[in-house]
Backbone bond lengths (Angstrom), bond angles and torsions (degrees), N, CA, C in turn:
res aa  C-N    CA-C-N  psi(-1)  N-CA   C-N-CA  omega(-1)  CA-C   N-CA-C  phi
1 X - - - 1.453 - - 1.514 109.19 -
2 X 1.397 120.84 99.74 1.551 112.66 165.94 1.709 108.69 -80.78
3 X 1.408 97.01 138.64 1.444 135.13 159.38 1.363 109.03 -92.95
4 X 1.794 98.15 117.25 1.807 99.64 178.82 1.476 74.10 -118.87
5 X 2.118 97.27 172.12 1.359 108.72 -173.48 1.478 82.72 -156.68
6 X 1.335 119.22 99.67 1.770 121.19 -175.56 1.180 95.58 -108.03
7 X 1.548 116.16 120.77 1.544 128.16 160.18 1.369 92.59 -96.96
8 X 1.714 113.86 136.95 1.168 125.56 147.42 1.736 120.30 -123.53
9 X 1.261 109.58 154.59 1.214 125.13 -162.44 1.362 113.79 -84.27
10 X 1.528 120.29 98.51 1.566 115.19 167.70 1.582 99.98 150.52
11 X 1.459 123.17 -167.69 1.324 118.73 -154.43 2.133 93.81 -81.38
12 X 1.405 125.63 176.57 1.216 134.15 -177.89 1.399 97.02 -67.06
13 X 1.590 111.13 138.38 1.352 113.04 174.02 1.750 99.42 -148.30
14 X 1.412 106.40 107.69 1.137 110.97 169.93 1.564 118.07 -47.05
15 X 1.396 103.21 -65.65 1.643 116.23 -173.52 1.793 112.57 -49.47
16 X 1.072 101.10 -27.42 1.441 107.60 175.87 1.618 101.12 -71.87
17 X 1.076 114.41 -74.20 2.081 123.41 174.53 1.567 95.83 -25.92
18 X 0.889 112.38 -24.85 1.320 95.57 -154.26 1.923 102.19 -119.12
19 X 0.957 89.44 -32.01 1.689 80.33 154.15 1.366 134.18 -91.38
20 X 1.492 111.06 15.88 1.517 119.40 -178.71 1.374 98.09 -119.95
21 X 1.005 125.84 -32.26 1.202 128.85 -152.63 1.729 108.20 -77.93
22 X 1.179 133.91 -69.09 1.465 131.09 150.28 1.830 101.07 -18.74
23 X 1.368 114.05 -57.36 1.899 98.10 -161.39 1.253 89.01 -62.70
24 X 0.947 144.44 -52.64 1.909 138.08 -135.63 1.299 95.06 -94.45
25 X 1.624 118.73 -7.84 1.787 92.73 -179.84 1.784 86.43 -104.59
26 X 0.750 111.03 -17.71 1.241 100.34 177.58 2.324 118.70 -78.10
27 X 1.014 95.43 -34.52 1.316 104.41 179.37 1.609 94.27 -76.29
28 X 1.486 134.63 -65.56 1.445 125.81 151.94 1.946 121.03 -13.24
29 X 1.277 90.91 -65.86 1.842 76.79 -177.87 1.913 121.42 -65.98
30 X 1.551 105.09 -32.28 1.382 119.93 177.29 1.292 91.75 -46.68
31 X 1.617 121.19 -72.92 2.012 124.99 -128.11 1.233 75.37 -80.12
32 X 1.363 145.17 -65.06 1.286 140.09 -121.79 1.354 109.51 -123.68
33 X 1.571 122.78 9.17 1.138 120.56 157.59 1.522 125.66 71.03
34 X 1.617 112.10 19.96 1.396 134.64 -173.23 1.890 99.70 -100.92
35 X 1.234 108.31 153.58 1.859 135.80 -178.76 1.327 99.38 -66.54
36 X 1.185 129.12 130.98 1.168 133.30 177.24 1.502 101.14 -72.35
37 X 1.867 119.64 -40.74 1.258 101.28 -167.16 1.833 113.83 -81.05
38 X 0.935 114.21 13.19 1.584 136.89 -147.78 1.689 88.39 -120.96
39 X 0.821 117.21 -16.05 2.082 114.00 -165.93 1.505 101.78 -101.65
40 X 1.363 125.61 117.90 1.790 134.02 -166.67 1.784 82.85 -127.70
41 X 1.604 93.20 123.26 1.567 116.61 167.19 1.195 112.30 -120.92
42 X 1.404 124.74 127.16 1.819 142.16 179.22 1.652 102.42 -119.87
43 X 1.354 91.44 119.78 1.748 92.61 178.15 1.450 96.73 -124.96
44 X 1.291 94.66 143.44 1.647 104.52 -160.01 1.870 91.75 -125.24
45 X 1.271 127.79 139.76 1.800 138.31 160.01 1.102 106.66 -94.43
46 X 1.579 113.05 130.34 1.684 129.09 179.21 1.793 89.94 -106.41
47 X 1.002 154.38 128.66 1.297 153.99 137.19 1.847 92.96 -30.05
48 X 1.402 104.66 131.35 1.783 121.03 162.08 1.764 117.48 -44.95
49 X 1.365 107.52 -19.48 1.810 114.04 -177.59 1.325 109.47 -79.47
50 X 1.571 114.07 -38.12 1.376 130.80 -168.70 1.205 109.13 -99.91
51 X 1.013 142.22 5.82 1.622 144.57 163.33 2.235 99.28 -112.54
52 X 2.211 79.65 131.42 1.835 91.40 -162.37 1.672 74.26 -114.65
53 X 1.167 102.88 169.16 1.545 135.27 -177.98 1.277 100.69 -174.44
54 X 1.704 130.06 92.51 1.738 148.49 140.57 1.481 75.68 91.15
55 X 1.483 110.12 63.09 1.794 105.79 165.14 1.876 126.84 55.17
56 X 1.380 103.34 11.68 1.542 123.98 -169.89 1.596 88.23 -113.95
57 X 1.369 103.96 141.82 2.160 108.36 159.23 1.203 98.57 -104.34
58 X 1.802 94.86 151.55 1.436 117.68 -169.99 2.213 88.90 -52.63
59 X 1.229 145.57 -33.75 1.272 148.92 -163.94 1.798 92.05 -69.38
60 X 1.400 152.23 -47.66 1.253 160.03 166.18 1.454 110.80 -55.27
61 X 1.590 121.49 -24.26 1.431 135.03 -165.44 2.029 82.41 -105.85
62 X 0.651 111.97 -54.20 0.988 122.41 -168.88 2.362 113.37 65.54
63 X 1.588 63.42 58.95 1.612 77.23 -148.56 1.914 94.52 -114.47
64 X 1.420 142.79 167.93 1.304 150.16 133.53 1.580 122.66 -68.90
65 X 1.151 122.45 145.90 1.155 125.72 149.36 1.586 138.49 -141.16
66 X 1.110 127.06 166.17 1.408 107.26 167.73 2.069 114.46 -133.74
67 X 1.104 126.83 -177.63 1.130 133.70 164.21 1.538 115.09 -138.48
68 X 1.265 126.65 107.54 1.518 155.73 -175.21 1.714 92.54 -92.94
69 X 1.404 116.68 107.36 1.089 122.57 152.83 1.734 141.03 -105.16
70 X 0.471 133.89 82.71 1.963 135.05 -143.97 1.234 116.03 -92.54
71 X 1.158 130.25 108.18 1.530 137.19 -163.61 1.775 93.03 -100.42
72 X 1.424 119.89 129.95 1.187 127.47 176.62 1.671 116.77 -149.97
73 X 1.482 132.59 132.13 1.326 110.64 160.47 1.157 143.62 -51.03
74 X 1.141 150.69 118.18 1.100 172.66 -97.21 1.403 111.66 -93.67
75 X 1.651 172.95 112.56 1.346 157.16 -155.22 1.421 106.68 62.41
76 X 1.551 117.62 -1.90 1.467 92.68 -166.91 1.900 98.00 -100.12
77 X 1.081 117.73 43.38 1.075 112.95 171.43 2.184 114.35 179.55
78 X 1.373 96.06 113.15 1.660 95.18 -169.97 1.540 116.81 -59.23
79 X 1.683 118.58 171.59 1.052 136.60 -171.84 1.548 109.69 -47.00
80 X 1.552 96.81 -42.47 1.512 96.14 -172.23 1.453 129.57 -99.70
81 X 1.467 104.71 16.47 1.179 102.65 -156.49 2.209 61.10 -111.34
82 X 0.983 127.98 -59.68 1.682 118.93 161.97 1.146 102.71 -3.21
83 X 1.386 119.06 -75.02 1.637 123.83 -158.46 1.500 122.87 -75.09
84 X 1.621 106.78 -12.28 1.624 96.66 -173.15 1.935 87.51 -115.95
85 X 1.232 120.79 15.11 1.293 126.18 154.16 1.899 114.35 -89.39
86 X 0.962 116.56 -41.09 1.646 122.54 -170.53 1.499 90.49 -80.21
87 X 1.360 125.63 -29.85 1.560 110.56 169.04 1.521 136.69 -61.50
88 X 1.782 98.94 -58.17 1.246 108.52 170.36 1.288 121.75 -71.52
89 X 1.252 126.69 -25.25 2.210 136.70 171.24 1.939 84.56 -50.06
90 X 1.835 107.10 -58.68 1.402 118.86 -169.23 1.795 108.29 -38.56
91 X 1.026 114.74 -64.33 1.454 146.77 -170.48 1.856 100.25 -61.58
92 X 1.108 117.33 -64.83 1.477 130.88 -179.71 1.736 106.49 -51.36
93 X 1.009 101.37 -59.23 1.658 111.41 -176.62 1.497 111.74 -68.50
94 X 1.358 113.19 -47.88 1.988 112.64 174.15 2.004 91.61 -61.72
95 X 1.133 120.46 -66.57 1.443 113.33 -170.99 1.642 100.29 -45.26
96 X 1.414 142.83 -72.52 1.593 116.90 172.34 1.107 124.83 -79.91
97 X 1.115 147.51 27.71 1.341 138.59 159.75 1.574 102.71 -104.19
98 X 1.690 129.40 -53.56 1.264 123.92 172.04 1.998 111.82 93.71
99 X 0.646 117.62 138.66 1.673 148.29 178.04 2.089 89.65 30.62
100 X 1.507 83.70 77.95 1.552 103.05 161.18 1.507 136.91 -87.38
101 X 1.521 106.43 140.38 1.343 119.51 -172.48 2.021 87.53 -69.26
102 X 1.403 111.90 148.59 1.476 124.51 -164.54 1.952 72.05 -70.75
103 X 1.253 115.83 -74.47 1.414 110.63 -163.54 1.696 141.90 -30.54
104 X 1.129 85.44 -14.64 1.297 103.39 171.64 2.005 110.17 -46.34
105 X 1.214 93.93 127.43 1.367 71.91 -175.28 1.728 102.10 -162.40
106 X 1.453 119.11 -175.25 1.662 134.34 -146.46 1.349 98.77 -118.51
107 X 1.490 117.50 114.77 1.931 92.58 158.73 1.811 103.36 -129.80
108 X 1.057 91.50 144.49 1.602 89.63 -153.37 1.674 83.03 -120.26
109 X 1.789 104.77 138.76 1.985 100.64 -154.13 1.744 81.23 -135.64
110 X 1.505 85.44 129.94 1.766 102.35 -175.69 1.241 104.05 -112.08
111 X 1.427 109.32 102.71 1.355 128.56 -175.16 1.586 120.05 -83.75
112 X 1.124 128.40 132.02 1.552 121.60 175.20 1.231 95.81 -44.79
113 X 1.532 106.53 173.87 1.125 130.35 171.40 1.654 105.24 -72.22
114 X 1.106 116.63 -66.40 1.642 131.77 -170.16 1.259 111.68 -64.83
115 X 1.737 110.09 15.84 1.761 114.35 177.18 1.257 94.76 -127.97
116 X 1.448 142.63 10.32 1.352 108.48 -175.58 1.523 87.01 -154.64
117 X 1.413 103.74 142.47 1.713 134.95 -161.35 1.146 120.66 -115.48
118 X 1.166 136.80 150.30 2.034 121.87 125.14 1.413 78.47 -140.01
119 X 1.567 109.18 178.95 1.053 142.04 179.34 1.805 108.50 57.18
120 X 1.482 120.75 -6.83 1.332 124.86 174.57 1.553 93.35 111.42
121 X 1.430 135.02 7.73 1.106 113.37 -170.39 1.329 104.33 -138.09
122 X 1.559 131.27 139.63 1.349 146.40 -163.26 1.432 110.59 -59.28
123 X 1.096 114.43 151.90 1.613 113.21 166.78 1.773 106.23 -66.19
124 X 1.249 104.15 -56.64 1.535 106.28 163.07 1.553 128.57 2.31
125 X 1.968 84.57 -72.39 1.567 98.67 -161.93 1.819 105.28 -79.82
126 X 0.749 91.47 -22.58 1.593 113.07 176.28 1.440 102.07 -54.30
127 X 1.363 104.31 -70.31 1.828 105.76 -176.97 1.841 109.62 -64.34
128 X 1.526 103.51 -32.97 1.567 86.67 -173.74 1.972 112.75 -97.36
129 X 1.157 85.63 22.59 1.722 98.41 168.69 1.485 122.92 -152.01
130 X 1.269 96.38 28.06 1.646 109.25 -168.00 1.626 110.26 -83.44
């Protein structure tokens, strides 16, 4: 089950959540080979004043940004299949979000098995009784 957590930069915009949200779980289940019904996305709005980049706000940049965080078990997915995912999320998100700070950027967190849950039960136990 990946856990994404997309902050984007600027006031709350439903219509935006909601037009990203279908692509990225869907580009998520393609690259990386995760359940669509199994994939939970939280998109969170930073106001442009309150987001810093080298002590500057995105409002001085006069720039967008976002932060793509990706919760995944740990081995269950190779280096490169990482890299041609952090591209296209990269690519998908500058195409709807629009006139991006370069920093904007992906961190994708490979969790043991025996740390990450839903339903109360480990990825672990899941794989060794699946």
């Amino acid at each position: 089950m990946p856990g994404l957590t997309l902050t984007l930069s600027g006031d709350d915009n439903l219509a935006l959540a909601q037009r990203i949200v279908p692509k990225l779980t869907a580009l998520t289940c393609e690259l990386l080979e995760k359940a669509p019904a199994q994939t939970m996305i939280i998109v969170r709005f930073m106001p442009h004043a309150q987001w810093f980049i080298e002590n500057r706000s995105l409002v001085e940049y006069a720039r967008n940004s976002f932060r793509l965080e990706v919760t995944i078990t740990e081995e269950t997915n190779t280096k490169a299949q990482k890299a041609r995912y952090q591209r296209a999320a990269y690519e998908l998100l500058a195409e709807e979000i629009g006139n991006l700070h370069p920093h904007s950027n992906i961190h994708i967190i490979d969790c043991p098995g025996t740390s990450y849950s839903y339903g109360g039960v480990t990825q672990e136990y899941r794989f060794q009784h699946g």
